[in-house]
C-alpha positions as CSV (number, residue, x, y, z in Angstrom):
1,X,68.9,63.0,187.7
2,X,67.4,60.0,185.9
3,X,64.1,61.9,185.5
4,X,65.8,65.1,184.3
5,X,67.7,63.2,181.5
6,X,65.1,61.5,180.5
7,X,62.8,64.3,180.1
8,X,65.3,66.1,177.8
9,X,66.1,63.1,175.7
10,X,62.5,63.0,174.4
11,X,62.7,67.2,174.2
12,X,65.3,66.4,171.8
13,X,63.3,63.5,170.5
14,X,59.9,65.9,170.1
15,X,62.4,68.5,168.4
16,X,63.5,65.6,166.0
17,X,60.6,64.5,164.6
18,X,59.6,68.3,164.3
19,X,62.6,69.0,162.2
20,X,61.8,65.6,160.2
21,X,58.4,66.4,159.9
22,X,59.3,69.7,158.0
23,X,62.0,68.1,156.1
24,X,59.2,65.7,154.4
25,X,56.5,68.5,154.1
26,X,59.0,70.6,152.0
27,X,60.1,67.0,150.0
28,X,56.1,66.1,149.4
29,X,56.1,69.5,148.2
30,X,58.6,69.5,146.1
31,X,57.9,65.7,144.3
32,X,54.2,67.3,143.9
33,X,52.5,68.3,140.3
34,X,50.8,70.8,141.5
35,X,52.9,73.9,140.2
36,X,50.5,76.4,141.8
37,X,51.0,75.3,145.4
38,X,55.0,74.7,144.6
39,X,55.2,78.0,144.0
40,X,53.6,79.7,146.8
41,X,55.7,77.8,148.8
42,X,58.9,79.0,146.7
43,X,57.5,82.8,147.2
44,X,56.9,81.9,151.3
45,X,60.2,80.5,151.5
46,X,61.6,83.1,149.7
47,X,60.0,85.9,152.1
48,X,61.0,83.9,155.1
49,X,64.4,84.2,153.7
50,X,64.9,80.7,153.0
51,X,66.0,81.0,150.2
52,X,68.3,77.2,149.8
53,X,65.4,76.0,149.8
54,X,63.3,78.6,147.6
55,X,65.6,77.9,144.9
56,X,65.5,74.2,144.6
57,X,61.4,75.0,143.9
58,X,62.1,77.8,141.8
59,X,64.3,75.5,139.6
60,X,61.7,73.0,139.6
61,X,59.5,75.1,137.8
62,X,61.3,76.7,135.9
63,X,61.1,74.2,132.8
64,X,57.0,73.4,134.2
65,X,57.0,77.5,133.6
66,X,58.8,78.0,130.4
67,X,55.9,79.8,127.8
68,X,53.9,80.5,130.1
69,X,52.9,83.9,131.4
70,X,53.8,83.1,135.1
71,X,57.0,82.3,133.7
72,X,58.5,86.1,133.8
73,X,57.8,86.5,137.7
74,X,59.3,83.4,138.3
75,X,62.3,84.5,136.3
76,X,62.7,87.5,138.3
77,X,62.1,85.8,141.9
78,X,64.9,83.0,140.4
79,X,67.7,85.7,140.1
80,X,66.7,87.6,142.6
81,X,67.0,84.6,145.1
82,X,70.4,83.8,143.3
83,X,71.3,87.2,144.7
84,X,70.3,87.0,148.3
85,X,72.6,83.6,147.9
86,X,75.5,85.9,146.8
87,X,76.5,83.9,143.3
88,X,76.8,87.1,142.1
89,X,78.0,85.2,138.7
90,X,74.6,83.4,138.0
91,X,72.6,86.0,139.3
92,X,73.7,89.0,137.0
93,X,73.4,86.4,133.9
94,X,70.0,85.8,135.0
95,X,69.4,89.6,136.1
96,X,70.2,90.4,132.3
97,X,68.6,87.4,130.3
98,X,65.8,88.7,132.1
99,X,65.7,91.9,131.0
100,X,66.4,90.9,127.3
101,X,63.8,88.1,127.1
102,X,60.9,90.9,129.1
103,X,62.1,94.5,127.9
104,X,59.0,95.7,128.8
105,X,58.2,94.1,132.2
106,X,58.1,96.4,135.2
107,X,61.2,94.5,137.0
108,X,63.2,95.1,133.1
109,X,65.0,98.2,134.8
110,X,65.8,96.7,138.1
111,X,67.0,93.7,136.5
112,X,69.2,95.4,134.3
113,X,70.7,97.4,137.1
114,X,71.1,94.4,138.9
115,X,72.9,92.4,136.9
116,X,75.5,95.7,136.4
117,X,75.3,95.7,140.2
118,X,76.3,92.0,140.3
119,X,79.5,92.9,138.1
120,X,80.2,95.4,140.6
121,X,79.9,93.2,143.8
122,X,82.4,90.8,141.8
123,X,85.3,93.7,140.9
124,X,88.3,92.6,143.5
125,X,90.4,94.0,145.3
126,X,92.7,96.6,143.6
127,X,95.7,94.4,143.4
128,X,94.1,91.4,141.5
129,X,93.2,91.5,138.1
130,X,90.6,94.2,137.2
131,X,88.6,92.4,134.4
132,X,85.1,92.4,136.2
133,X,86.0,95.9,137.2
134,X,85.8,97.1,133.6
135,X,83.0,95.0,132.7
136,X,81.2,96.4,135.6
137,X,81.7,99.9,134.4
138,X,80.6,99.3,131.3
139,X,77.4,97.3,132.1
140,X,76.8,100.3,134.9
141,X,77.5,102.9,132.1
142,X,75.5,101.1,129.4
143,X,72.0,101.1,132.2
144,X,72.5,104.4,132.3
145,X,72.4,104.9,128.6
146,X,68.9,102.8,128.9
147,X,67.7,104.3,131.9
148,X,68.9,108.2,132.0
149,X,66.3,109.6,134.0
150,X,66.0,106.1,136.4
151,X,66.6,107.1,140.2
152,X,69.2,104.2,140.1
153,X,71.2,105.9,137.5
154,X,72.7,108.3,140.1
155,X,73.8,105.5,141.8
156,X,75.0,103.5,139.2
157,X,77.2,106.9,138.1
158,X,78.5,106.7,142.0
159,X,79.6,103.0,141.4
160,X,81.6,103.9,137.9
161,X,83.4,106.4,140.1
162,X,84.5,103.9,143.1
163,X,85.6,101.4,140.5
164,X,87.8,103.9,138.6
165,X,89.3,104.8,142.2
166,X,90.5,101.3,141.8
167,X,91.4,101.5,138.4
168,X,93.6,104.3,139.8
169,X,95.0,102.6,142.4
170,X,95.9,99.4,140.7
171,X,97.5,101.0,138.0
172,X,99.9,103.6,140.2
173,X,100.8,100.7,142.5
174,X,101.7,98.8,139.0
175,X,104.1,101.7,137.9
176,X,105.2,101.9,141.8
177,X,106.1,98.5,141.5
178,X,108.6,99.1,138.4
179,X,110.2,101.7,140.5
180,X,110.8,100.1,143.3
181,X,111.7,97.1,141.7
182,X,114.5,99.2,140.2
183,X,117.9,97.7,138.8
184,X,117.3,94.0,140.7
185,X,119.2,91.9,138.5
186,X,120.9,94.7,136.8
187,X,117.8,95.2,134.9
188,X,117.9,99.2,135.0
189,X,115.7,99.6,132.2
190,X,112.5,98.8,135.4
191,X,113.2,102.5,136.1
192,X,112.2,103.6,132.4
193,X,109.6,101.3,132.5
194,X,108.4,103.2,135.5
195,X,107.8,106.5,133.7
196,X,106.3,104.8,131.1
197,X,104.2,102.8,133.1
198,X,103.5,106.5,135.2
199,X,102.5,108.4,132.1
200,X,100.0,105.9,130.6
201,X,98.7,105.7,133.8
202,X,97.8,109.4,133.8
203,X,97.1,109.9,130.1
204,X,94.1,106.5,131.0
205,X,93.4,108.6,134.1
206,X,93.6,113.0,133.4
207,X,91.8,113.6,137.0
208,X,94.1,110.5,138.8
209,X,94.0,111.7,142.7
210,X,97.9,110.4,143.1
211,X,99.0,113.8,140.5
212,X,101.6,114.9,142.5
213,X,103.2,111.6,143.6
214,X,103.1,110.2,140.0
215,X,105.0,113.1,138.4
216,X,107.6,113.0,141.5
217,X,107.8,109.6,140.7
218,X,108.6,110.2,137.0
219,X,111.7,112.4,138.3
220,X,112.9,109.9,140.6
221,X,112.5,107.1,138.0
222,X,114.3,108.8,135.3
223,X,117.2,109.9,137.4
224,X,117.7,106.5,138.7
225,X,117.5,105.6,135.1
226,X,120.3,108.0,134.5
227,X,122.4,106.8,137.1
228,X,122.4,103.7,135.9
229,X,123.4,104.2,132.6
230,X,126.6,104.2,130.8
231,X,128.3,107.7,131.1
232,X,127.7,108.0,127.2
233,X,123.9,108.4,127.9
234,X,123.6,109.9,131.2
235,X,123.9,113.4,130.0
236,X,120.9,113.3,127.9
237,X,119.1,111.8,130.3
238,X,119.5,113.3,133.5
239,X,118.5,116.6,131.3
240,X,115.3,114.8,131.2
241,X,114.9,114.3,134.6
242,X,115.3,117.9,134.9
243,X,112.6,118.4,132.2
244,X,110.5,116.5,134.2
245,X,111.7,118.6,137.6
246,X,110.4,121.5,135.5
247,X,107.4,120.2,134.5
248,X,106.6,119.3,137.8
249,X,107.3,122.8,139.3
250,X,104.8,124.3,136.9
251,X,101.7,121.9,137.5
252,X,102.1,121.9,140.9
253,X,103.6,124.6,142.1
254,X,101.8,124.6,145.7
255,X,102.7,121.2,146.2
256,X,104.2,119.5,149.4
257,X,106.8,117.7,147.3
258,X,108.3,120.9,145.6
259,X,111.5,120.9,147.8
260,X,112.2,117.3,146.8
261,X,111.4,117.9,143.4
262,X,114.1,121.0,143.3
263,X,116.8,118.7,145.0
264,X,116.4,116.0,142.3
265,X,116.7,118.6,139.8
266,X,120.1,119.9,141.3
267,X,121.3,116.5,141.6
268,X,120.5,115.9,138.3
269,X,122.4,118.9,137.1
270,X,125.6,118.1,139.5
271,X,125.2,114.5,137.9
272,X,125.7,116.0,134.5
273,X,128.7,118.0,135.7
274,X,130.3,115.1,136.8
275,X,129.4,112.8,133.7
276,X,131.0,115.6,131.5
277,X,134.0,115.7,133.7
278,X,134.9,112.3,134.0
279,X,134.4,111.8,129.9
280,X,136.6,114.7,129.4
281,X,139.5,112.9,131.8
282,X,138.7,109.5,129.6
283,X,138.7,112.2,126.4
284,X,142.2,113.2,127.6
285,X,143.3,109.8,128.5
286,X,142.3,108.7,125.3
287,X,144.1,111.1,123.8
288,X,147.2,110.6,125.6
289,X,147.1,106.7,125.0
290,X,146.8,107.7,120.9
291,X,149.9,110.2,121.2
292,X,151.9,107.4,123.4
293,X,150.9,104.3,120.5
294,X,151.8,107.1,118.1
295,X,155.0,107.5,119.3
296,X,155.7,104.0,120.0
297,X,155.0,103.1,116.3
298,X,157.1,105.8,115.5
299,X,159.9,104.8,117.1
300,X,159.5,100.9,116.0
301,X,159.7,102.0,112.5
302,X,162.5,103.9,112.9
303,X,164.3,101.1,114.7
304,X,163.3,98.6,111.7
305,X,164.4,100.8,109.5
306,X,167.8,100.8,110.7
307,X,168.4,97.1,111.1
308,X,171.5,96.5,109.1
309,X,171.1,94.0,105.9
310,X,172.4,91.0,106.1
């Protein structure tokens, strides 16, 4: 037993002084002047994908590089090894201030697209804030202004499209969020906000995959806006909802939501009946309630009048 653990204590010892002894080649390396060997070593660390350590040469010789003509492979080895380290952040400002500073190298168009790629790999989910979406479209959009004929422009179209999905999605899941919010604090106006919200979202996106459930959505808002609104203005605007009902019918008028989007419309219209009928009854109560004060003043004055004088 004693035997067997001592055997493996100097294994682990042998191993050790193995690691240590890489440890201080790569550290001799690195302290060294001679800029030719430091970066072969970057460029064989970099193929062995080691790229922690790639990058601590490669920024060590940078500033030994700058004017020099080895300096633009260098460049394009630093970002690229930024991007196998996923900072996608310094990587695409290094992908593009490469491209600018060597418009004419042969990694110029890969660089470019890279850094647009980088954007891309940053854009968040849907639900967060979209702001590296958009700059990703238009960096992808402006690469393929400089490179129309590049094989990477086809992709770079296919990327636009998946982040304009998202564009869709966040901005129907904002207008869903109004409706279904809907009078919490006695705040009906969320439902108005919702067709709002709805319609800019389809007038930003004409080909928006959610069509159908955005315009049934407008309905549903607007008659929940209705019903929520003094009797004075519901008339008016449940005809709305029906405008919208009618609208709907005649875009889509395969769609699976065309029975729902009838009902609303008849609820809408039965709504309206019973606004008009309760108004009339306040109308006539009104009216009632003039006639009685009328009466009563009347009959005050006449009593007044024939108090005797003293």
């Amino acid at each position: 037993m004693f035997k067997i653990k001592h055997a493996l204590l100097i294994s682990f010892a042998v191993i050790a002084l193995a690691v240590a002894g890489c440890k201080s080649q790569f550290e001799k390396i690195r302290a060294s002047n001679d800029v030719a060997k430091k970066y072969q070593e970057a460029l064989r660390l970099y193929n062995k994908k080691n790229y922690s350590k790639a990058l601590i040469l490669l920024e060590d010789l940078s500033q030994k590089y700058r004017g020099r003509t080895e300096a633009e492979e260098l460049n394009y080895y630093y970002a690229l090894t930024l991007y196998k380290l996923r900072d996608y952040t310094t990587a695409r400002y290094q992908f593009k201030n490469f491209a600018d500073t060597y418009p004419t190298s042969k990694y110029a168009e890969e660089c470019r697209y890279m850094s647009a790629y980088c954007y891309y790999l940053e854009s968040p989910r849907y639900s967060l804030d979209q702001e590296n979406t958009y700059k990703a479209i238009d960096a992808l959009q402006l690469f393929i202004n400089f490179y129309p004929q590049s094989e990477r422009a086809a992709e770079a179209t296919k990327y636009i499209g998946i982040l304009r999905t998202k564009l869709e999605d966040k901005a129907y899941a904002n207008a869903k969020m109004y409706y279904e919010l809907g009078g919490v604090g006695a705040n009906a106006t969320n439902y108005r906000a919702a067709v709002i919200a709805l319609k800019n979202a389809q007038v930003d996106f004409p080909d928006i995959k959610y069509a159908e459930e955005m315009d049934l959505l407008i309905i549903k808002s607007q008659k929940a806006y209705a019903e929520n609104s003094i009797e004075e203005r519901q008339e008016d605007r449940f005809n709305e909802a029906i405008s919208y009902a009618d609208e709907f019918a005649e875009a889509h008028p395969q769609s699976k939501f065309t029975e729902e989007a009838k009902q609303l419309k008849q609820e809408s219209e039965e709504a309206i009946a019973r606004a008009k009928k309760s108004l009339a009854l306040k109308m006539a109560d009104y009216e009632k309630y003039k006639a009685q004060m009328a009466k009563e003043a009347k009959r005050d004055s006449i009593t007044t009048n024939k108090i005797p004088l003293k």
